[in-house]
C-alpha positions in Angstrom: 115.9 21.6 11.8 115.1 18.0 12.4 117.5 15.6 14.0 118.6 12.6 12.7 116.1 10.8 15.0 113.0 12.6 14.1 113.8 12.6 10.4 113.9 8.7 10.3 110.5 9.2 12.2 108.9 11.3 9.6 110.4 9.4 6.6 107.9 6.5 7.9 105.0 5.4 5.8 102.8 3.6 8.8 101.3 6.4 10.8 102.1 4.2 13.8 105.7 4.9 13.7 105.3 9.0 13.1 102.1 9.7 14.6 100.6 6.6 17.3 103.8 5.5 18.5 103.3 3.9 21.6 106.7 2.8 22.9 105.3 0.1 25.2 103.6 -1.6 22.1 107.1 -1.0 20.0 109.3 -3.2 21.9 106.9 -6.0 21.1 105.6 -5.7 17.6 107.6 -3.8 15.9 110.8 -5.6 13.8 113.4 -5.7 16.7 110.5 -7.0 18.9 109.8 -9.8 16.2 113.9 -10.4 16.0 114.3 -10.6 20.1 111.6 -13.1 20.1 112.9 -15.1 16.9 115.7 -15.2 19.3 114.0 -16.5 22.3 112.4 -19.4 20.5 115.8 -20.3 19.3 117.2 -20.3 22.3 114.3 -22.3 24.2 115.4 -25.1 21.6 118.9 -24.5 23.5 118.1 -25.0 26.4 115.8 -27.9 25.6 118.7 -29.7 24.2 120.7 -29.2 27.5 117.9 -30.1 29.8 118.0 -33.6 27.2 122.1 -33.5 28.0 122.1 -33.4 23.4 124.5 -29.9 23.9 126.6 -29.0 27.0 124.8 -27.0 29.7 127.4 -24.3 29.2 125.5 -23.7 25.7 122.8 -22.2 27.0 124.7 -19.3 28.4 126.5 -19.3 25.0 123.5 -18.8 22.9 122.0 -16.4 25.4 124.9 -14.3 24.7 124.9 -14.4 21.3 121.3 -13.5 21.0 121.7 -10.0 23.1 124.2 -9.3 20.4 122.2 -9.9 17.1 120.5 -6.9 15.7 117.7 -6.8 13.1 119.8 -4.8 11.0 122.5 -7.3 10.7 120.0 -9.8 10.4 118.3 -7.9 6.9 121.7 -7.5 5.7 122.1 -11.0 5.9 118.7 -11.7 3.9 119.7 -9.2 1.5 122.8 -11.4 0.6 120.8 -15.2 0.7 117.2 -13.9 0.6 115.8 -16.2 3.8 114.5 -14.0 6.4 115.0 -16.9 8.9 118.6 -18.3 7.6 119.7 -15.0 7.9 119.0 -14.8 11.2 120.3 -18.3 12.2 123.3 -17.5 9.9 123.9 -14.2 12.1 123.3 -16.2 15.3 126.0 -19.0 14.5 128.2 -16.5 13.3 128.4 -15.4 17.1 129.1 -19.0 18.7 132.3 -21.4 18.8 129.9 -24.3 19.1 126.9 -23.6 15.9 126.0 -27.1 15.2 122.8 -26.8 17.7 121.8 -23.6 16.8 118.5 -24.5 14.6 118.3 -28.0 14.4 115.6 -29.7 13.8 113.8 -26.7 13.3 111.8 -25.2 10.1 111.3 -21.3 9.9 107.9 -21.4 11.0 108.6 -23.3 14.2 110.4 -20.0 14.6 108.2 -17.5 13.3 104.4 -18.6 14.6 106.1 -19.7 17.7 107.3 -16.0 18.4 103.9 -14.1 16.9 102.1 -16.4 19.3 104.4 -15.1 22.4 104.5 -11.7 21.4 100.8 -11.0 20.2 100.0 -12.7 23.5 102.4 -10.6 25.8 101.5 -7.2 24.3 98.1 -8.6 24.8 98.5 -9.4 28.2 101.1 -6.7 29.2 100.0 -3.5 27.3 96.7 -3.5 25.9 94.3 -5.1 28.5 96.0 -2.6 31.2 95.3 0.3 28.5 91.7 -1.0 28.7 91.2 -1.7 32.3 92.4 2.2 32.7 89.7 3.2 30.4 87.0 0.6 32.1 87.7 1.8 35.3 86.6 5.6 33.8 83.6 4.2 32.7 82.7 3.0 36.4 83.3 5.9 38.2 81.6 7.9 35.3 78.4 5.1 35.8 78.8 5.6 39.4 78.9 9.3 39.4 76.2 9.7 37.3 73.6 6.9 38.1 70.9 9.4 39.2 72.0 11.6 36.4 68.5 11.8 34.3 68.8 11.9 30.6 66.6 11.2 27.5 66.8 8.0 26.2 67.0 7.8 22.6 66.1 5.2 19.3 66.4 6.1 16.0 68.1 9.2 17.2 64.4 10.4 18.6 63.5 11.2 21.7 62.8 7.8 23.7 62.1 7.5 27.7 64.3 8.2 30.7 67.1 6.8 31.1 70.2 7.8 33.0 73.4 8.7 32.4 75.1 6.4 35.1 73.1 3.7 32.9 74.3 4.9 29.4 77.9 4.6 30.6 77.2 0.8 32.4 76.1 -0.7 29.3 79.8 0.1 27.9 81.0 -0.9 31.1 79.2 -4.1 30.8 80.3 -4.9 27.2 84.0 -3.8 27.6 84.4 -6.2 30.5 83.2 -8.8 28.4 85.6 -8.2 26.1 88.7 -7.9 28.2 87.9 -11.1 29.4 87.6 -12.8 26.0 90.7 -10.6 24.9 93.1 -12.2 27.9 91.5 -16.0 27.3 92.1 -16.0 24.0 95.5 -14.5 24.4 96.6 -17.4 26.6 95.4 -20.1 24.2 97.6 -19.3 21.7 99.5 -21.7 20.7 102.8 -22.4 19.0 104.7 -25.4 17.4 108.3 -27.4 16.8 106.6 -30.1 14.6 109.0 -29.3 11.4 108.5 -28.6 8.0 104.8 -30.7 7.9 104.3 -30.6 11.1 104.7 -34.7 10.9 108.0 -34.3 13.7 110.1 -35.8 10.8 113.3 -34.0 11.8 112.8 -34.1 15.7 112.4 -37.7 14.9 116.0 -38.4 13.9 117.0 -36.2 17.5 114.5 -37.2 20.1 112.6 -40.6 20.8 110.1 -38.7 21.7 109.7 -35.6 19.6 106.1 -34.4 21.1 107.2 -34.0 24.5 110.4 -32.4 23.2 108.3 -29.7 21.2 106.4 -29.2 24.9 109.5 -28.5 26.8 110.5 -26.2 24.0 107.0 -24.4 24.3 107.1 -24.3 28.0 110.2 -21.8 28.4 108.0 -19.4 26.2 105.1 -20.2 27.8 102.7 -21.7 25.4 101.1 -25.0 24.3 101.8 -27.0 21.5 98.9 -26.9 18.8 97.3 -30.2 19.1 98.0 -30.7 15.3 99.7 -28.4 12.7 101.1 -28.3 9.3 104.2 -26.1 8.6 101.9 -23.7 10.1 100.0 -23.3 13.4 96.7 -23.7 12.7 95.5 -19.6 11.9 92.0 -20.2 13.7 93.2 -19.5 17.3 94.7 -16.0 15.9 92.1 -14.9 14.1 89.3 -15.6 16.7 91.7 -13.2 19.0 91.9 -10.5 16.4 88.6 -10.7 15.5 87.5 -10.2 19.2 90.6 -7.1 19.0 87.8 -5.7 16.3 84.8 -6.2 18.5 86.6 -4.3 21.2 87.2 -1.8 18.8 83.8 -1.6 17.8 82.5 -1.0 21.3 85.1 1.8 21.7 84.0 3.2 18.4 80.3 3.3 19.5 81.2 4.7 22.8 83.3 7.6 20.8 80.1 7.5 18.4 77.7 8.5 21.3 79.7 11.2 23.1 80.5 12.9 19.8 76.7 13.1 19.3 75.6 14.3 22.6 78.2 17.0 22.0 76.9 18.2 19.0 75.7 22.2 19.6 71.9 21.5 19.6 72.3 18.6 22.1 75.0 19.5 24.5 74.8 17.3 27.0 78.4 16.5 27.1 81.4 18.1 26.6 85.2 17.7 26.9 87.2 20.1 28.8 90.0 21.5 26.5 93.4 23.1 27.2 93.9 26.7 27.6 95.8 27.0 23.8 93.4 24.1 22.0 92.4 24.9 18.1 89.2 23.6 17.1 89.6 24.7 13.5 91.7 26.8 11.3 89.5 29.6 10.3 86.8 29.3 13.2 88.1 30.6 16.8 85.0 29.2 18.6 84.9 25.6 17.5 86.5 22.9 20.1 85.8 19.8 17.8 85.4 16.4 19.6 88.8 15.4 18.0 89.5 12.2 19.8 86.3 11.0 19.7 86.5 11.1 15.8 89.9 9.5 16.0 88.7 6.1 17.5 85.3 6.4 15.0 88.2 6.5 12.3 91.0 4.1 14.1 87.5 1.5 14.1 87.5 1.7 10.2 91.6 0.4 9.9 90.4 -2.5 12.4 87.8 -3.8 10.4 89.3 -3.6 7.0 92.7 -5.2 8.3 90.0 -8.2 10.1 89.4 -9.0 6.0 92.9 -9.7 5.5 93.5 -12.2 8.6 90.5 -13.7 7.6 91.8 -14.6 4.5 94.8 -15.7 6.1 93.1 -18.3 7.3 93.3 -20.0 3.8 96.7 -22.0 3.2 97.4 -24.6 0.5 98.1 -27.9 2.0 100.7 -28.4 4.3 101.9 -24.5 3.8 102.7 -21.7 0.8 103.3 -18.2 1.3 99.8 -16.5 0.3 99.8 -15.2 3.7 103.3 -14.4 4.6 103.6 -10.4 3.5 99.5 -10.5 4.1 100.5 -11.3 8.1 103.2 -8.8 8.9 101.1 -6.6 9.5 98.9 -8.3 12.3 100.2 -6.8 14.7 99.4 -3.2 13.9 95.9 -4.5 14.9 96.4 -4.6 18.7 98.7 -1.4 18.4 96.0 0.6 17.0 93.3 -0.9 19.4 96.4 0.3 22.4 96.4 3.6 20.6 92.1 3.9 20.6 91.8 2.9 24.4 94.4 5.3 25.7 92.8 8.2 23.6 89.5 7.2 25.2 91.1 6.6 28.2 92.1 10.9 28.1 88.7 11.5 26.5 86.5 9.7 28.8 88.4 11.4 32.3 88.2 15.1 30.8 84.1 14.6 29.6 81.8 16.7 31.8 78.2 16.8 32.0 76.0 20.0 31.3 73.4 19.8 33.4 71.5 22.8 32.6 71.3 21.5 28.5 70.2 17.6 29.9 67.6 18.9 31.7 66.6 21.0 28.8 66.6 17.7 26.5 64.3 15.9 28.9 61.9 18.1 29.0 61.9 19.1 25.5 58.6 17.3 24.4 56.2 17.6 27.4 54.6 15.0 28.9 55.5 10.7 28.6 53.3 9.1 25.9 54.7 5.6 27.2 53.5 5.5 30.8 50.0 6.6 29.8 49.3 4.0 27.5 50.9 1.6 30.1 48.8 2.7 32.7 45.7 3.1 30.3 46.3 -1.1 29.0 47.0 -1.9 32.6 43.2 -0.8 33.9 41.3 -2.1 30.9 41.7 0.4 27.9 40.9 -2.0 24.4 43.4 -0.2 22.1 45.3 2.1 24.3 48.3 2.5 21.8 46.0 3.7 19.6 44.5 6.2 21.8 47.7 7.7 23.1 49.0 7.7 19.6 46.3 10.0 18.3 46.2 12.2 21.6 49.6 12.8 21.3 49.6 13.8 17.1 47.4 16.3 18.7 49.1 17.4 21.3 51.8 18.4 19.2 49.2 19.9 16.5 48.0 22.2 19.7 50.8 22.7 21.2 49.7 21.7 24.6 50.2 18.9 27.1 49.2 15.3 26.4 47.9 14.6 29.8 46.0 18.1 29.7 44.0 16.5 26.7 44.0 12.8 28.3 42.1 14.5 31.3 39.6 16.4 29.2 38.9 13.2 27.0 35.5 11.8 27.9 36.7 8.1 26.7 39.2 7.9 29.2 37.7 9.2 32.5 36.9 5.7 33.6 40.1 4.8 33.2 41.7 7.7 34.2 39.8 7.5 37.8 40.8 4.4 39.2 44.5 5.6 38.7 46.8 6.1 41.8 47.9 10.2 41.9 51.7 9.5 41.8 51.0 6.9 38.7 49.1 10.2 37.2 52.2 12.3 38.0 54.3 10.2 36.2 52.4 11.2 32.8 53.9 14.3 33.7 57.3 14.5 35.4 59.7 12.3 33.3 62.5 12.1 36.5 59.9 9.9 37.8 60.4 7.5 34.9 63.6 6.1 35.1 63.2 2.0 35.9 65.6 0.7 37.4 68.2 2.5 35.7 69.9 3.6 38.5 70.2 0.1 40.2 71.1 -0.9 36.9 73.8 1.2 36.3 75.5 0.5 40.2 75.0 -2.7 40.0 77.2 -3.4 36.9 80.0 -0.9 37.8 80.7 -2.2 40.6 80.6 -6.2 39.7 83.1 -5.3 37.2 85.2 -3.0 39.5 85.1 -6.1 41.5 86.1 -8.3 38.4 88.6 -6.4 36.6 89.9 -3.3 38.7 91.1 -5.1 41.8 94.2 -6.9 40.2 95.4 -3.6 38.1 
């Protein structure tokens, strides 16, 4: 039997209340997180009017009260009787107070509303979601560390490249998740949010104020944000959208990290796998499977990101001063940096139980024989005309053969003089691929730890 609790849960539609519940994320953008801080902005106009002596300093306390004691569900019954999401909540607000005549004035609803989504998206930005990706960056850099010497087959075009390592494989995600938090926690703070009325022309604060800018910044500074240098009913939508569009590119480097590990886990590569608990199904009717289920997840999470990124795009778009094209279109924004919470703690789990399999990476390596790539390098650097074209053919025939490119090289009468004035250990080379690995290893420390330096020290 379910309880009361769990069948309220299931009777959900989003799968982020029944199935990716973070609770974390919940108190913030869910509906009671968007009431408490409809709330907060209401009181910061409180307490800007006390600071201004407008309403007694014992008001603040008042309102403060009153706001711990609305609920959202009070609030929706309220709509339900007037139909105005934000009346109802000032109505249920007043209702609590013996003094009401400073509760909302000189405000519009969207002074309200983009104020609070500009607070919240940037606290649950700030607070839960670059932590949940600093946790999962700071796998990635041990992982890099751990495995800078690690030699693996590169690979373009899902072929067979040259060396690279594994260390360097996990740096380059390193690298471009870093990037990303940053951009993530500067556009988070630059969000702005407004008390410029119902044009955004200060005609109300007008009639209050004598100065009705500096007002709206004292208002803004309890919640801590900046007024937007010029808005309509609206805050401008720009400043949102660049941070949820940067919320998708972070999604899109998690989705190609999942991308990668799911392919080197696949049976004929191997190289990679995820340790799985004792009682794990991999598949209803086949026993041996243990199917990279989490890695699939974020592939699929990456999918809801970018088709949601349509819709705040086209958010952007508002008639004139305001209408409400986008209102119903917006509620949702905030599943966007839920879902991206969601994908990093996943990968977070992933990433920490993925092993290497040493015996089938050394096996990939080696798979096709000899370089191609550092002969023709070598045979260019002492004088060969057309040595792509050489090595190109030699190797077509190694393959046709079956035997070893620099086994044919040697024997080929065109390429002696070449051949001779090479250095032994540029020779060997041609035939030992874990001798041609760049600089991947520097590579791959260096980055790990200038962003472990960067981003891990403060978290």
């Amino acid at each position: 039997m379910h309880t009361d609790v769990e069948q309220e849960r299931f009777d959900s539609i989003s799968p982020l209340d029944y199935r990716y519940r973070n609770k974390k994320a919940r108190k913030l953008l869910s509906e009671n997180g968007f009431t408490l801080y409809k709330l907060l902005v209401e009181l910061a106009l409180i307490k800007a009017f006390a600071r201004r002596g407008l309403c007694p300093a014992e008001q603040v306390e008042a309102v403060e009260r009153a706001c711990k004691q609305v609920t959202t569900a009070e609030v929706y019954r309220e709509e339900k009787r007037i139909k105005h999401d934000i009346r109802a909540l000032v109505n249920c607000l007043r209702a609590k107070l013996e003094r009401k005549e400073d509760v909302h004035k000189g405000a519009t609803s969207y002074d309200i509303v983009d104020t609070a989504n500009a607070a919240r998206y940037r606290d649950a930005i700030e607070q839960i979601l670059i932590p949940s990706l600093i946790a999962l960056e700071r796998v990635l850099i041990d992982i890099s560390l751990r495995e800078a010497d690690t030699i693996q087959i590169g690979r373009t075009h899902g072929q067979h490249a040259v060396p690279i390592t594994f260390g360097f494989a996990m740096s380059g995600f390193v690298s471009r998740l870093g990037e990303s938090i940053v951009k993530l926690k500067g556009l988070a703070s630059e969000l702005n949010g407004k008390f410029s009325g119902a044009v955004g022309a200060y005609n109300a604060t007008s009639l209050i104020v004598d100065d009705p800018k500096a007002f709206e910044a004292e208002i803004l500074e309890h919640l801590g944000l900046q007024p937007a240098e010029h808005s309509t009913q609206i805050v401008p939508p720009d400043r949102l959208t660049r941070l949820f569009a940067e919320v998708t590119i972070t999604g899109g480097i998690l989705g190609n990290l999942a991308h990668n590990m799911r392919h080197l886990q696949r049976t004929e590569i191997g190289e990679v796998y995820e340790e799985s608990t004792e009682d794990q199904v991999g598949s209803s009717t086949m026993p041996h499977k243990r199917n990279p289920i989490n890695l699939e997840n974020a592939a699929s999470t990456l999918k809801i990101l970018i088709g949601r990124m349509v819709t705040v795009f086209l958010n952007q778009v508002s008639e004139h001063e305001r209408d409400l094209t986008s209102s119903a279109s917006s509620r949702p924004d905030g599943e966007h940096i839920a879902y991206l919470i969601e994908m990093a703690d996943r990968m977070t789990a992933t990433m920490g139980r993925l092993r290497i399999n040493r015996a089938n990476i050394e096996r990939n390596l080696h798979m096709q024989g000899d370089l191609a790539e550092p002969l023709y390098i070598l045979l260019a650097a002492y004088g060969h005309p057309d040595a792509h074209e050489k090595v190109r053919k030699l190797t077509r025939q190694a393959e046709q053969e079956q035997c070893s490119l620099s086994l044919l090289a040697s024997e080929d009468q065109e390429l002696k003089p070449y051949l001779l004035q090479m250095k032994p250990e540029q020779l060997e080379v041609v035939q030992n691929p874990s001798l041609y690995i760049g600089l991947a290893p520097v590579i791959a420390r260096k980055v790990a730890e200038h962003w472990k330096r960067e981003l891990c020290s403060e978290y």
